[in-house]
FITIKE-164437 format. One record per residue (C-alpha): residue number from 1; x, y, z. Coordinates in Angstrom, 1 decimal. Layout:
FITIKE-164437
 resi      X      Y      Z
  NUM      X      Y      Z
...
end
This chain:
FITIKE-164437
 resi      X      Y      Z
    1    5.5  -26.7   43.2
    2    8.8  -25.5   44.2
    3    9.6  -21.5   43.4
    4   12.4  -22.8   40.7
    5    9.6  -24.3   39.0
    6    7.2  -21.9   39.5
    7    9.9  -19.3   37.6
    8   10.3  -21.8   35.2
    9    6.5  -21.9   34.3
   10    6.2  -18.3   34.8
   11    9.3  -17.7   31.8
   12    7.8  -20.4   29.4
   13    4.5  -18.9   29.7
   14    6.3  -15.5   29.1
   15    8.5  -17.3   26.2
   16    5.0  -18.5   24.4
   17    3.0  -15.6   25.0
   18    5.9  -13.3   23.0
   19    6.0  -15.9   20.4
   20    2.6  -15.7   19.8
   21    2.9  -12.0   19.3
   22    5.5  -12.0   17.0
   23    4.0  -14.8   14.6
   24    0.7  -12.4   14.7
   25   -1.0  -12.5   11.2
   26   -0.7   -8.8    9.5
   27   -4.4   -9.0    9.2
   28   -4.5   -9.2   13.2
   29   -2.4   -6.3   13.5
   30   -5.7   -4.0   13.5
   31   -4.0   -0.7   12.9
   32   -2.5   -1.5   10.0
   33   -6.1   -2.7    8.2
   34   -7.0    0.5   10.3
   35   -4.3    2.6    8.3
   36   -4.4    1.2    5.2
   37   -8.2    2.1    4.6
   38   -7.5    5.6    6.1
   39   -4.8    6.0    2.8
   40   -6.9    4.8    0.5
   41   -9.8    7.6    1.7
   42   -7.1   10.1    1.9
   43   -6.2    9.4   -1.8
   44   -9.8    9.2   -2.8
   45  -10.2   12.4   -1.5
   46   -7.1   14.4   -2.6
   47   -8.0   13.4   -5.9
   48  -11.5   14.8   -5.7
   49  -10.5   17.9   -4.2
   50   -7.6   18.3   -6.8
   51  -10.8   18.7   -9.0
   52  -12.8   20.9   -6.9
   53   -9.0   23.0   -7.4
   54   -9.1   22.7   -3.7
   55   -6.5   22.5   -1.2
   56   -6.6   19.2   -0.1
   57   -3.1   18.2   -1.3
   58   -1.7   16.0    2.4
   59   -4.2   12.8    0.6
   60   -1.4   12.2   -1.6
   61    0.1   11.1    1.1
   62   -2.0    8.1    1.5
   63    0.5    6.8   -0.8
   64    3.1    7.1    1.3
   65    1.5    5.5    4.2
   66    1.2    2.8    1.5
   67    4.4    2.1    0.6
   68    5.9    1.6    4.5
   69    2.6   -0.4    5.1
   70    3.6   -2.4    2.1
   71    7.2   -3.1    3.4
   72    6.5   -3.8    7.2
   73    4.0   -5.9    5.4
   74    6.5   -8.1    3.5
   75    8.7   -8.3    6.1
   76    6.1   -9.7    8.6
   77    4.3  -12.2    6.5
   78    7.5  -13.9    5.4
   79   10.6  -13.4    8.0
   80    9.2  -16.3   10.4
   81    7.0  -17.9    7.5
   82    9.8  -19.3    5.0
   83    8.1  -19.2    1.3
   84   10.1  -20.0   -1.9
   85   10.6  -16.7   -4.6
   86    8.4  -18.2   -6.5
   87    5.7  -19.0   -4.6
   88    5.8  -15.3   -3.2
   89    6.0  -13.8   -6.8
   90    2.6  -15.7   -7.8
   91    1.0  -14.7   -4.6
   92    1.6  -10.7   -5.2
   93    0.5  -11.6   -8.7
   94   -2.7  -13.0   -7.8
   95   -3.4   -9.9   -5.3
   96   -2.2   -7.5   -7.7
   97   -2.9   -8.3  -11.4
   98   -5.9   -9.6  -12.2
   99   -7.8   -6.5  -10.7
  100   -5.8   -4.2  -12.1
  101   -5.9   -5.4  -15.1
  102  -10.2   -5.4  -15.2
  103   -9.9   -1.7  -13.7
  104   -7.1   -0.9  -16.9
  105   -9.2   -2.4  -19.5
  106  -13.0   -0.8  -18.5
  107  -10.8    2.8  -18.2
  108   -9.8    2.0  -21.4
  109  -13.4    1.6  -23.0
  110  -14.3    4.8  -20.9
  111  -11.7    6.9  -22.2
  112  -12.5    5.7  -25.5
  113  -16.0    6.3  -25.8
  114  -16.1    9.2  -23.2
  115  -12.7   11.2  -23.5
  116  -13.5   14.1  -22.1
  117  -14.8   12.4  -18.9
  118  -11.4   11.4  -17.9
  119   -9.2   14.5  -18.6
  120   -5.5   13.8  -18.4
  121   -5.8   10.0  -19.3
  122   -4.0    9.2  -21.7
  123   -4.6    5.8  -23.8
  124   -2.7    4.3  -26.9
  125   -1.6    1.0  -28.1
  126    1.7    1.4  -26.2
  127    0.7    2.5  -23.0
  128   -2.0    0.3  -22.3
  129    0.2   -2.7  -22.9
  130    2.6   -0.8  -21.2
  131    0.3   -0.3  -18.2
  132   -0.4   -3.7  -18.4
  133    2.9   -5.0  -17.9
  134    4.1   -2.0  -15.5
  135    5.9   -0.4  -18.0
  136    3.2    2.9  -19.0
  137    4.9    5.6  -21.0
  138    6.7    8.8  -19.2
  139    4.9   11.9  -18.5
  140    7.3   15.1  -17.5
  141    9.7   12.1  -15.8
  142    7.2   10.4  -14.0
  143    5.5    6.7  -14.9
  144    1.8    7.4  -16.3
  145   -0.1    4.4  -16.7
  146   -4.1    4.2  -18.5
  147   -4.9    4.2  -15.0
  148   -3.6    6.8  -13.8
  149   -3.4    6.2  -10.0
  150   -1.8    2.9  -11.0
  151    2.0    4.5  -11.0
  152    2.4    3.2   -7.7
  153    1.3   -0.3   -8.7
  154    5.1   -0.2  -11.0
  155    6.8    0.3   -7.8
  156    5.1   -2.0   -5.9
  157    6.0   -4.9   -8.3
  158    9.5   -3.5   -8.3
  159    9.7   -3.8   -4.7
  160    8.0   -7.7   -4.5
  161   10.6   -8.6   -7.2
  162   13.6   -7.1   -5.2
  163   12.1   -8.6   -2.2
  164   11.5  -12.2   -4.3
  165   15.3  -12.1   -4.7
  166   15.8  -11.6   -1.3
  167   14.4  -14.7   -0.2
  168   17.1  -16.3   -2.2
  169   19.0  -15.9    0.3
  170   19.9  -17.4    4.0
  171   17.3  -15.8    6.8
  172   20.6  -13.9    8.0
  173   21.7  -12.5    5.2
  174   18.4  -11.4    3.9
  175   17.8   -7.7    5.5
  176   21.1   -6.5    4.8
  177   20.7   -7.4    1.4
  178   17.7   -6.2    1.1
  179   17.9   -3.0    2.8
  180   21.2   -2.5    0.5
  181   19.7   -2.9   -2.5
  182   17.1   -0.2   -2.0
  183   19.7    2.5   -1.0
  184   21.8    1.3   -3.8
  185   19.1    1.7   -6.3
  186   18.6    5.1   -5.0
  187   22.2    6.0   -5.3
  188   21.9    5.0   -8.7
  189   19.4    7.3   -9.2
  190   21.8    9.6   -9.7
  191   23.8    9.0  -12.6
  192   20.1    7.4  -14.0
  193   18.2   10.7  -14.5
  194   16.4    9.4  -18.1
  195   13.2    7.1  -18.7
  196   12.7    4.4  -16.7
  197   15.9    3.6  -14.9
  198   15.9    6.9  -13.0
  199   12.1    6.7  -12.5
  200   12.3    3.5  -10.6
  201   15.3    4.3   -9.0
  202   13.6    7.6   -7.2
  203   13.8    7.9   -3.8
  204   10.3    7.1   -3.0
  205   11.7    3.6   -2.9
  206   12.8    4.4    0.6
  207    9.9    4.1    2.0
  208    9.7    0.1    1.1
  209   12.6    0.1    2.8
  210   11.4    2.1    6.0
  211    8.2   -0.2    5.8
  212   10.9   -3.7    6.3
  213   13.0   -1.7    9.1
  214    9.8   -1.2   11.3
  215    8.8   -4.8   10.5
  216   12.3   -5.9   11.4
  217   11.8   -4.2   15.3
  218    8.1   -5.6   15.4
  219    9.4   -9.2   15.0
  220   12.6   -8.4   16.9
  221    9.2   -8.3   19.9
  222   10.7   -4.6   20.6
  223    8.4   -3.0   23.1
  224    7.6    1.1   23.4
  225    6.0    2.9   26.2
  226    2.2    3.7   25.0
  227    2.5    7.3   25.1
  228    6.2    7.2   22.9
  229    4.4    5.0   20.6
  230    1.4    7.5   20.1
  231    3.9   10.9   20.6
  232    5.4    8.8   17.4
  233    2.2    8.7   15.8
  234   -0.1   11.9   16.7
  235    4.3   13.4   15.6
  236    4.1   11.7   11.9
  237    0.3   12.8   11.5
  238    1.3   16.4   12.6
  239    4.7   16.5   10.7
  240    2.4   15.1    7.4
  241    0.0   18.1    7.8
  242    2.6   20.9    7.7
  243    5.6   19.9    5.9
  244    3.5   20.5    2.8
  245    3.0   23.8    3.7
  246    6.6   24.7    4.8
  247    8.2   23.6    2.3
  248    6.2   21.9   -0.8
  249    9.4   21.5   -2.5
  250   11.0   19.6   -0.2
  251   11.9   15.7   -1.5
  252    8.9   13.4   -1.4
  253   10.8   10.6    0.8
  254   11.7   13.5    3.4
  255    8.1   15.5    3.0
  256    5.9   12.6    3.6
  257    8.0    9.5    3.5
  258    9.4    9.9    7.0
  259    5.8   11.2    8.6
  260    4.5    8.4    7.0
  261    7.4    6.0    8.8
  262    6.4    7.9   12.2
  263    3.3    7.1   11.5
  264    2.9    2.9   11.1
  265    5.9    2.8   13.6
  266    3.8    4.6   15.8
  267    0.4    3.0   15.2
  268    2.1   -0.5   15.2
  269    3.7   -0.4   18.8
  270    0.8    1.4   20.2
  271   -1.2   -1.3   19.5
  272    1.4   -3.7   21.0
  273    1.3   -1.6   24.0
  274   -2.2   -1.1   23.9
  275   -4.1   -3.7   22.2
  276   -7.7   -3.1   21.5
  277  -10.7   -5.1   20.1
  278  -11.1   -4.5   16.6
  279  -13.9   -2.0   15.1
  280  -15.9   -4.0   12.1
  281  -16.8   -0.9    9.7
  282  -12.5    0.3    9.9
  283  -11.7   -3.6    9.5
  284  -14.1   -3.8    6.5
  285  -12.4   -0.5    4.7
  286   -8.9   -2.0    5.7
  287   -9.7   -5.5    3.8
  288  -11.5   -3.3    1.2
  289   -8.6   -0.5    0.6
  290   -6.6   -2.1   -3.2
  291  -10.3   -2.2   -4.1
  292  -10.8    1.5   -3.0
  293   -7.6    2.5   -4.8
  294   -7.8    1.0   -7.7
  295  -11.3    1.6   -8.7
  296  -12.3    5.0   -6.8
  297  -11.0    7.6  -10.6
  298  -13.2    5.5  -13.0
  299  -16.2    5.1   -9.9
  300  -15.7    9.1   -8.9
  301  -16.4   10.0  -12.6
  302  -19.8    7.9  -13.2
  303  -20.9    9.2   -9.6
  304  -19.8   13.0  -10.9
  305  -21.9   12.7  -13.8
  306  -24.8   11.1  -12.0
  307  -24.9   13.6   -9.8
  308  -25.0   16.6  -12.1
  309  -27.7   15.3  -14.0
  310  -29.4   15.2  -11.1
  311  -28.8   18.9   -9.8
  312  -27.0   18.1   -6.9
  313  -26.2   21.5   -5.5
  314  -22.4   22.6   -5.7
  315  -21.9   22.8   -2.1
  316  -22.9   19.1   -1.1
  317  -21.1   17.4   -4.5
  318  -17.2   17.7   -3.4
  319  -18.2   15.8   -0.2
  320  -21.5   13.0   -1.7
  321  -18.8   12.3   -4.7
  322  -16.5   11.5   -2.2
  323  -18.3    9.3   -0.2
  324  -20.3    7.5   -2.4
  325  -17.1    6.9   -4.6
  326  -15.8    5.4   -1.4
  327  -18.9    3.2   -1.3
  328  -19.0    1.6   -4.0
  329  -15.4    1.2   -4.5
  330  -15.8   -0.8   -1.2
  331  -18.8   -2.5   -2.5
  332  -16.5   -3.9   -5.4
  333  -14.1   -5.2   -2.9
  334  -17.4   -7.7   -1.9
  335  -18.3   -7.9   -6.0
  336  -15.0   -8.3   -7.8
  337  -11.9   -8.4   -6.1
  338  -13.0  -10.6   -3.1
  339  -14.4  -13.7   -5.3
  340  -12.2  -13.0   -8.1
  341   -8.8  -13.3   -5.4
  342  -10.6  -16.3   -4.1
  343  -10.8  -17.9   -7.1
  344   -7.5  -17.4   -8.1
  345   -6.1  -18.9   -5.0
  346   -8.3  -22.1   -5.0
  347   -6.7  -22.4   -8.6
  348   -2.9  -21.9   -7.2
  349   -3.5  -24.8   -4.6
  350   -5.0  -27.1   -6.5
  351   -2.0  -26.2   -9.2
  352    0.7  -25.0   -7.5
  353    2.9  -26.1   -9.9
  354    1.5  -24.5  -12.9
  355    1.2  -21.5  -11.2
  356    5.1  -21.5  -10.2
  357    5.7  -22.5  -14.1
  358    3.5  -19.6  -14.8
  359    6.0  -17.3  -12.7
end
């Protein structure tokens, strides 16, 4: 073989090798399944501790990490993978709903037979249809759904039906748009300081749009030095741990929404970098992590009470509630959501028609 064709081999090679990288399912990407398990313990946690009156607050921030997961996300699953408004729509619907919805209506029961188990709930006719639909009642300014942790559920359907309308558009036009929208919405916020217009204009919206710009390089195949990648990462984790304590008043999008940008940026290109073989148990809790969100108030209360009938002492409960909330949380992922999402889908693809009707 002459050296032109050797070159010539050598760059398609290259050429298929990078293609292959950027068309990488998200559920290869291991540190994002990685990250998106560690946010849901972090919540988990925060809200244990915030019971305990401990000083645990940084596991709110699991939320954060969330919300740019959930844009890089979007962003990767669809920019090279063209998939009609609809069709997206139903999909996030199918993820989304039918879970929360289970998880909405046993709260419900619980806080109606067991009130003072679930302190701060608050359920009436309104707001549990409310909830239902994304639209709970206000509380001090901020969206307070049955369950309560389900707040951020309302902006992620905001964001998929913002992104839905985005795909409307050419591939070309579809960033700028996109990215515009958000920081228009925010500047609306304001002139929209009342009831739900200003709540779901709030700047925590940014971080959707962080979460698209990181996707935007990792399909763009942009490459970072291992240790800038990690000095990104270990940077977001560090910056998350002590802007809390600086300045707790400091904007949520600033406080934690930028660590939490540093962070996924960082984890994501490392990775590229660096890749590595994937570990089963961080996989598992990755897969498992809506089911861990969604379920872990109503499972840490039964777990809470179990354990105080049974004497646990003080000193071990903050941590065994914790982990065995955790548990079975995870354990419903295998129970509930996983066959339950299954179904659903064989249903769409038999259907797919209905289902887009249904949308």
């Amino acid at each position: 073989m002459t050296n032109g064709g050797r070159y010539s081999l050598l760059c398609s090679a290259a050429f298929l090798v990078g293609g292959a990288l950027r068309g990488k399912s998200v559920n290869e990407i291991h540190s994002i399944q990685y990250l998106r398990g560690l946010a849901a313990s972090a919540v988990v946690c925060f809200h244990i501790n915030e019971q305990f009156n401990g000083p645990f607050a940084i596991g709110a921030a699991g939320v954060d990490i969330f919300f740019v997961i959930s844009g890089f996300i979007m962003w990767v699953s669809t920019v090279d993978r063209p998939v009609a408004a609809q069709r997206f729509m139903w999909q996030r619907i199918v993820r989304i709903v039918p879970l929360y919805w289970i998880v909405t209506l046993l709260t419900a029961l619980a806080i109606f037979v067991k009130p003072q188990f679930l302190f701060g709930h608050v359920l009436s006719p309104a707001n549990f249809f409310g909830s239902l639909l994304f639209f709970p009642m206000m509380q001090n300014g901020s969206l307070h759904p049955v369950v309560i942790q389900g707040w951020t559920l309302c902006y992620e359907m905001m964001f998929y039906i913002v992104f839905a309308l985005s795909l409307l558009l050419a591939k070309k036009q579809r960033f700028g748009a996109l990215i515009g929208a958000m920081l228009a919405m925010v500047a609306m916020n304001f002139f929209l300081l009342q009831g739900y217009p200003g709540a779901f204009t709030s700047p925590i919206v940014l971080e959707f749009a962080a979460g698209v710009v990181v996707g935007r390089l990792w399909m763009k195949d942009i490459r970072l030095q291992l240790m800038l990648a990690l000095a990104l990462f270990v940077g977001g984790f560090l910056l998350l741990m002590t802007a809390q304590m600086l300045d707790p008043e400091m904007p949520r999008v600033l406080r934690w929404g930028i660590p939490a940008t540093l962070v996924v940026a960082g984890a994501v290109f490392a990775e590229r970098a660096s890749p590595f073989r994937p570990m089963a148990l961080l996989t598992f809790l990755g897969n498992a992590s809506y089911s861990i969100y969604i379920w872990h108030v109503l499972v840490a209360v039964v777990v809470t009470g179990i354990m105080l009938r049974f004497g646990v002492p003080s000193i071990w409960q903050q941590a065994s509630i914790a982990f065995v909330s955790i548990a079975i949380s995870a354990a419903l992922y295998l129970i509930v959501e996983k066959p339950l999402t299954g179904l659903l889908k064989s249903v769409t693809r038999q259907k797919p028609a209905a289902g887009q009707a249904a949308v």
